[in-house]
N, CA and C atoms as an extended XYZ file, in Angstrom:
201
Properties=species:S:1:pos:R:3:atomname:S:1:resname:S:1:resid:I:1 pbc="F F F"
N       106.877     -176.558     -259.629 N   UNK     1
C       105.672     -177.286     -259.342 CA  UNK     1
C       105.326     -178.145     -260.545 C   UNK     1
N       105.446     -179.558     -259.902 N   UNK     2
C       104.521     -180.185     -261.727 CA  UNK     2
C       103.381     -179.894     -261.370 C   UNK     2
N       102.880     -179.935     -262.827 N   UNK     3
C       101.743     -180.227     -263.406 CA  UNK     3
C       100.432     -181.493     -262.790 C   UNK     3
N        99.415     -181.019     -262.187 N   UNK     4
C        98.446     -182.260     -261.564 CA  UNK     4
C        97.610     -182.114     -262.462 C   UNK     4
N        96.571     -183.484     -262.410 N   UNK     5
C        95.769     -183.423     -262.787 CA  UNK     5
C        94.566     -182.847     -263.332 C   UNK     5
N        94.145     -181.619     -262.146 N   UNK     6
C        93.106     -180.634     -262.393 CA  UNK     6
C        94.162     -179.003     -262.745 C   UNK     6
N        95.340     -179.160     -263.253 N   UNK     7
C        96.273     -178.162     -263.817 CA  UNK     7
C        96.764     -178.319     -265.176 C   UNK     7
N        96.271     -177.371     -265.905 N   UNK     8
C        97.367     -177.482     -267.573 CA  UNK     8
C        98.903     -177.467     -267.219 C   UNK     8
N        99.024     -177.478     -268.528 N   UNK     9
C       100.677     -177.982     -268.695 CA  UNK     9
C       101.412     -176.367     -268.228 C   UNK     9
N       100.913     -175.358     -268.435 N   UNK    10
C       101.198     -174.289     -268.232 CA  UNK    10
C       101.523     -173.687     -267.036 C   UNK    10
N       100.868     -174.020     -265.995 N   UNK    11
C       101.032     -174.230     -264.994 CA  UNK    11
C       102.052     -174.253     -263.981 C   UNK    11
N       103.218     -175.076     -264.572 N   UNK    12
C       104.811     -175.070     -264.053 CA  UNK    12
C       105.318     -174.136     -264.696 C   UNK    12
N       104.765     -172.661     -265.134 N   UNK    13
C       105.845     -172.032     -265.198 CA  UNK    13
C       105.274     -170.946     -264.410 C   UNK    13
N       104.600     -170.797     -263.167 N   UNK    14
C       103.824     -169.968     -262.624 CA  UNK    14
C       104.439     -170.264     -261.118 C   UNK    14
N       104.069     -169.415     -259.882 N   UNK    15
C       104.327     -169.644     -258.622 CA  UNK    15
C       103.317     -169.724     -257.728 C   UNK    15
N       102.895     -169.927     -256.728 N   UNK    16
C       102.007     -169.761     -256.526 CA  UNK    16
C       101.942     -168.826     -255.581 C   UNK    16
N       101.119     -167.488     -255.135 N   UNK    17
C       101.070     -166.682     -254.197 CA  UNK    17
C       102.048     -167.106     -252.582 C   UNK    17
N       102.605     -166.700     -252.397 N   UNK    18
C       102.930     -166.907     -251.217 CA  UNK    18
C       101.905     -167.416     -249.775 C   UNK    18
N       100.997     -166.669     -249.902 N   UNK    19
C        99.699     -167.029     -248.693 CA  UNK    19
C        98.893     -167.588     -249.346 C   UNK    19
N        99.240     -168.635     -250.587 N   UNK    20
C        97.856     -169.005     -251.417 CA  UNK    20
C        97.547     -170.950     -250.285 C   UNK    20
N        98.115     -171.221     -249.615 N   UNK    21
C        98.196     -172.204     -248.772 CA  UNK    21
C        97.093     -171.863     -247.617 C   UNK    21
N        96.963     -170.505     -247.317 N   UNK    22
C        96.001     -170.058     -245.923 CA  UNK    22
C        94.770     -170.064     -246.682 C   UNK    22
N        94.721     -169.829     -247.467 N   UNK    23
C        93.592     -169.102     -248.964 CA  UNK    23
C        92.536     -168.031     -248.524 C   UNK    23
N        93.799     -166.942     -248.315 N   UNK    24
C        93.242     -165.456     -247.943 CA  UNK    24
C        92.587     -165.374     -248.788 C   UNK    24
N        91.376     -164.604     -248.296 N   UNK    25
C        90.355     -163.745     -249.619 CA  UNK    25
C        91.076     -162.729     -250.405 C   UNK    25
N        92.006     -162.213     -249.913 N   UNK    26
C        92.663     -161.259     -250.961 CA  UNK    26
C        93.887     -161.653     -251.662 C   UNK    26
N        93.993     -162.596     -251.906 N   UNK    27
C        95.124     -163.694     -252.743 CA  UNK    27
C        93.934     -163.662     -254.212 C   UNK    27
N        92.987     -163.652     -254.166 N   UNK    28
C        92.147     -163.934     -255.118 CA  UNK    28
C        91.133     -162.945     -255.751 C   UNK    28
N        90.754     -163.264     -257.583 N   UNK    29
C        90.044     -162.286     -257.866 CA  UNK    29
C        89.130     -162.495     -257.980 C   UNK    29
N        88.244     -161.800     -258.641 N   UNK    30
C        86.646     -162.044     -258.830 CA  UNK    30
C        86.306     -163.369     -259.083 C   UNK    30
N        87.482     -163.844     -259.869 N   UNK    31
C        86.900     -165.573     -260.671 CA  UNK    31
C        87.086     -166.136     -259.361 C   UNK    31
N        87.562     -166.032     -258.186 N   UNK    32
C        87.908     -166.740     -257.592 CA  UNK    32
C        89.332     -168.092     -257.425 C   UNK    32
N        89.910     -167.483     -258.693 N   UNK    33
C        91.288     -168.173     -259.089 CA  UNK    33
C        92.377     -167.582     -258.046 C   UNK    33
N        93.338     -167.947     -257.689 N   UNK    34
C        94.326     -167.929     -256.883 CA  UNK    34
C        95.677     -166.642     -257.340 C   UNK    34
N        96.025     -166.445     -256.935 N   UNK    35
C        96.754     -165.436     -257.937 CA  UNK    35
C        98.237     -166.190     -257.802 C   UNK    35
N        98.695     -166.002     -258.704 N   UNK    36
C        99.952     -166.565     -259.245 CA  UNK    36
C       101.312     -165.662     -259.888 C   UNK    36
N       102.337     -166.155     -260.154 N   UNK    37
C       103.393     -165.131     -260.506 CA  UNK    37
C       104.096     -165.639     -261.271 C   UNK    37
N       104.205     -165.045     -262.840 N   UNK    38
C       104.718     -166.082     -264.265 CA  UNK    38
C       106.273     -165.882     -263.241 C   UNK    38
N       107.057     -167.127     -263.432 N   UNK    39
C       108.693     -167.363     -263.177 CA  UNK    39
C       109.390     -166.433     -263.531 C   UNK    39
N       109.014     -166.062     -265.146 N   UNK    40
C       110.854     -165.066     -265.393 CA  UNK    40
C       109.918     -163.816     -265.073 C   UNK    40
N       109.149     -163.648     -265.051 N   UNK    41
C       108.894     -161.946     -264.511 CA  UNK    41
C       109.285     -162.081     -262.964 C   UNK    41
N       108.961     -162.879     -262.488 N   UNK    42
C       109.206     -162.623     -260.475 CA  UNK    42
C       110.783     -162.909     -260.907 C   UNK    42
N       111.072     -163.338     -261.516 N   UNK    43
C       113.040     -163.640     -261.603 CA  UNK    43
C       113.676     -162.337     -261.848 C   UNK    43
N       112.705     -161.820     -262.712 N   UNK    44
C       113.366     -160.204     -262.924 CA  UNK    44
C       112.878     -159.071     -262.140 C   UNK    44
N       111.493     -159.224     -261.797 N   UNK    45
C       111.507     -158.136     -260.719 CA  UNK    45
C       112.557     -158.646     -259.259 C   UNK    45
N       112.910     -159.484     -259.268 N   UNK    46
C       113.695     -159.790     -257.725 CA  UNK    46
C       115.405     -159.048     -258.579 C   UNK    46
N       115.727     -159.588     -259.307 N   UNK    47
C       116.603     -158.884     -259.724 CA  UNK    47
C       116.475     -157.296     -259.875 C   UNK    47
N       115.785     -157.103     -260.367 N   UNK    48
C       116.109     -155.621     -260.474 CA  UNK    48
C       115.847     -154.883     -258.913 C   UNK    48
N       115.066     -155.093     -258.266 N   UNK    49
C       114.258     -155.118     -256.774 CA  UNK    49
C       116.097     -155.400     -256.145 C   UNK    49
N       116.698     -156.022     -255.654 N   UNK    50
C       117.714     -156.658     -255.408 CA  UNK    50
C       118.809     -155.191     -255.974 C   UNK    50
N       119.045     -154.918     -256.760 N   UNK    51
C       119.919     -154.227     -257.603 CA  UNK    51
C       119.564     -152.714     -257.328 C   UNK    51
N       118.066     -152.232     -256.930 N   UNK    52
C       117.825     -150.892     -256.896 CA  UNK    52
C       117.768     -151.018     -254.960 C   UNK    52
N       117.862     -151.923     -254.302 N   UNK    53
C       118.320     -151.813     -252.754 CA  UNK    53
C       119.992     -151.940     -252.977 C   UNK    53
N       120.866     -152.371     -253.327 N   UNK    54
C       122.157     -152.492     -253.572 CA  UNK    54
C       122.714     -151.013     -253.708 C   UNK    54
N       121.862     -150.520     -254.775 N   UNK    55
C       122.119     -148.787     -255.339 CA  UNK    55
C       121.954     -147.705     -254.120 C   UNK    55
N       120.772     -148.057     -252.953 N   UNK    56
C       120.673     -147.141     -252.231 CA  UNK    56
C       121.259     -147.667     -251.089 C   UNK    56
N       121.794     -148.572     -250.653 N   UNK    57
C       122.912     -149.146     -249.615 CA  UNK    57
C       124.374     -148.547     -250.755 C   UNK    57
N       125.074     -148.195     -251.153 N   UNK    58
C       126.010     -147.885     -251.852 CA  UNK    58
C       125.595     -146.353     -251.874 C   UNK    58
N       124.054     -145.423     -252.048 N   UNK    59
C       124.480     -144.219     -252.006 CA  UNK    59
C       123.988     -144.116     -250.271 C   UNK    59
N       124.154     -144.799     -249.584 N   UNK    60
C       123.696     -144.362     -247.999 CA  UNK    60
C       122.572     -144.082     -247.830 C   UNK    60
N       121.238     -144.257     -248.714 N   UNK    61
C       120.261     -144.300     -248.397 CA  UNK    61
C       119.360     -144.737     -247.678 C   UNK    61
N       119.900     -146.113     -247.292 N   UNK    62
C       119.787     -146.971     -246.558 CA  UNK    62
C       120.947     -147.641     -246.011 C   UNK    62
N       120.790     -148.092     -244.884 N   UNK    63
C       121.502     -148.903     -244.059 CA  UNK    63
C       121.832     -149.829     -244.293 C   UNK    63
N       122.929     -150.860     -244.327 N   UNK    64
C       123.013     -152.280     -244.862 CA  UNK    64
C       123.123     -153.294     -243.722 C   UNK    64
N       122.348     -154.057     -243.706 N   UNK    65
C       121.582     -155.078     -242.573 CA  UNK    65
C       122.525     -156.803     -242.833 C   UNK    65
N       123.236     -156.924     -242.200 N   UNK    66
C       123.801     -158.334     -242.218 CA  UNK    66
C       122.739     -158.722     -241.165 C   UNK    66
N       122.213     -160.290     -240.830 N   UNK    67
C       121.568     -161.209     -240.143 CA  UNK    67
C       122.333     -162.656     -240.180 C   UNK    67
């Protein structure tokens, strides 16, 4: 996402909520700010998230789902 006008520079390194487009009341906190997700942390929880379903499809814990 660049950077707009009413956004700091900081900004592009953030995501924005997934349902922050509907602008659920529970996307948001007290300030009323939007909730957001810094890049390399959602990069690493999907990785590791990704890697600990891999572990339990490999011990049969789960089922492995092609679509």
């Amino acid at each position: 996402m660049a950077p707009s006008r009413t956004c700091g520079w900081w900004r592009s390194y953030f995501y924005d909520h997934l349902g922050y487009l509907t602008k659920a009341p529970e996307l948001t906190d007290s300030s009323s700010k939007a909730k957001v997700y810094c890049m390399l942390c959602f990069e690493a929880r999907l990785v590791s998230e990704n890697a600990l379903d891999e572990g339990m499809v490999i011990a049969g814990t789960v089922a492995f789902c092609s679509i």
